[in-house]
C-alpha positions as CSV (number, residue, x, y, z in Angstrom):
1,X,-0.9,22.0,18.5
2,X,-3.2,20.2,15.6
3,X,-5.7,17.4,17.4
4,X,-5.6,13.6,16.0
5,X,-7.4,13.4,12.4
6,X,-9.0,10.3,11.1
7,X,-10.7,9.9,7.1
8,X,-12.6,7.0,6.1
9,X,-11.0,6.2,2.8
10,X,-12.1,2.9,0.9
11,X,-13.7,0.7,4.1
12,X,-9.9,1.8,5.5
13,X,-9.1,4.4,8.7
14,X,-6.7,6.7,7.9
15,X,-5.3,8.5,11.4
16,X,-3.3,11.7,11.3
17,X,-1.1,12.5,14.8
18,X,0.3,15.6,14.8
19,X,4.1,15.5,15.4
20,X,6.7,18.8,16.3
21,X,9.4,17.8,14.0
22,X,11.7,19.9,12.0
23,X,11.1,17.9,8.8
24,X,7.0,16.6,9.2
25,X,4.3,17.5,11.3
26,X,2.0,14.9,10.7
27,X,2.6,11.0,11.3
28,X,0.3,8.9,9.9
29,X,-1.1,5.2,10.7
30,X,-3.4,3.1,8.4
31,X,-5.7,0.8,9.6
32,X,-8.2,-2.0,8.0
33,X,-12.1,-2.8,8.3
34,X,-11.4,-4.4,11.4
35,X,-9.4,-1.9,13.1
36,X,-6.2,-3.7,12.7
37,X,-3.0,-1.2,11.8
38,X,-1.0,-2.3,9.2
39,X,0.9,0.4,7.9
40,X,2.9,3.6,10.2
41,X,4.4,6.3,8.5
42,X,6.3,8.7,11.2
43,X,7.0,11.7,9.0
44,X,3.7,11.9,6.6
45,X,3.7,15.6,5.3
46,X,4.2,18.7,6.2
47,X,0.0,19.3,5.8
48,X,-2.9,17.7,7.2
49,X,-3.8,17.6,3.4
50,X,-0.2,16.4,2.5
51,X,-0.8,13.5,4.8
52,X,-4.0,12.4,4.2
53,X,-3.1,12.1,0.0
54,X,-0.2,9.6,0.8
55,X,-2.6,7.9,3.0
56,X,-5.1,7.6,0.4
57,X,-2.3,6.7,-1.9
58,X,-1.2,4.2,0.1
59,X,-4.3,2.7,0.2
60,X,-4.9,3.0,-3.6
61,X,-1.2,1.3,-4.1
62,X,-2.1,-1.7,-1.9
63,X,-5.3,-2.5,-3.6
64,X,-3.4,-2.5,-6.6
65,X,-1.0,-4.8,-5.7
66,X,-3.3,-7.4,-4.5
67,X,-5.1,-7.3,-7.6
C-alpha cells in the first residue's frame, strides 16, 4: 500500500491518505498556514496525481471565493 503524501500548495498543506476502496484510493485533507484542517475529501481520485489536482483546485476555488 501507497504511504501518506503531503504538497505545499499556496502557503496551504495538502495531505494524501491512501484508502482500499472500490471507487478511490486516495482521501484527501486540506489544511491552512497554521495547521488547522478545513476541508476532508474521503474519495479524492483514483491517482496520487488525481488527488492532488482537486486539492490544488480546491484551494484555487476558495481563494477565489474570498476575493
Amino acid at each position: 500500500m501507497a504511504e501518506e503524501v503531503t504538497e505545499s500548495y499556496k502557503g496551504q498543506t495538502i495531505k494524501l491518505t491512501p484508502k482500499d476502496e472500490k471507487c478511490s484510493q486516495w482521501a484527501l485533507t486540506l489544511l491552512d498556514s497554521e495547521g488547522n484542517e478545513w476541508q476532508h475529501v474521503p474519495m479524492a481520485g483514483d491517482t496520487k496525481e488525481s488527488a492532488l489536482d482537486r486539492g490544488r483546485q480546491m484551494i484555487d476555488h476558495e481563494e477565489a471565493r474570498k476575493g
